[in-house]
C-alpha positions, 0 to 999 in steps of 0.5 A, a space after each residue: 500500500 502506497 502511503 505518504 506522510 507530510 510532517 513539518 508545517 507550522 506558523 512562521 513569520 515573514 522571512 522565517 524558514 521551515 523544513 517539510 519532509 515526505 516519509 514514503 512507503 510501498 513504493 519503490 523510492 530509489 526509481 521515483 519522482 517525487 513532488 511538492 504541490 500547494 493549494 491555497 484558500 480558494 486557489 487551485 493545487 499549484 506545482 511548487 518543486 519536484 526531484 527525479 531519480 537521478 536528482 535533477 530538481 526542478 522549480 515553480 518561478 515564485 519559489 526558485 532561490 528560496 525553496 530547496 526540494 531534496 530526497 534521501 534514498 536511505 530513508 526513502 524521504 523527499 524534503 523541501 527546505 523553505 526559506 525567506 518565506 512570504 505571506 503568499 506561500 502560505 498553503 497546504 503543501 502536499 507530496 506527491 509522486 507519479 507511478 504507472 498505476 496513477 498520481 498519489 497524494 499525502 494528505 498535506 501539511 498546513 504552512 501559515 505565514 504571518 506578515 
């Protein structure tokens, strides 16, 4: 059974960091993509980072410098280092990861940012 599980949101003032990770299981964690989305209050679910593989990461334009997506094949665990964060990041942030059999999800961790 494929499960993800978000853990390390939290209330943070502006200009604060926070460290999400995504503790994987029953899927094969070495050959996966694994991703960070968000959703916002009355916004649609947006891509925020995602890291193949092989390592190669990728980023959304409003988070690029600031965030940093990393996995740790040993503990089959992605990570997303947010730094310098805004008002506007504020969101559940979801992990993700694409398999053949379909699109999995964790149930999301809450960040609030303060002004």
């Amino acid at each position: 059974q494929v499960q993800l599980v978000e853990s390390g949101g939290g209330s943070v003032q502006a200009g604060g960091s926070l460290r999400l990770s995504c503790e994987t299981s029953g899927i094969m964690f070495r050959i996966n993509t694994l991703g960070w989305y968000r959703q916002a209050p009355g916004k649609q679910r947006e891509f925020v980072a995602v890291i193949s593989s092989g390592g190669s990461t990728n980023y959304a334009a409003s988070v690029k410098g600031r965030f940093t997506i990393s996995r740790d094949n040993a503990k089959n665990t992605v990570y997303l280092q947010m730094n310098s964060l805004k008002p506007e990041d504020t969101a559940v942030y979801y992990c993700n990861t694409p398999l053949s059999n379909g699109n999995y999800w964790g149930r999301g961790t809450q960040v609030t940012v303060s002004s």
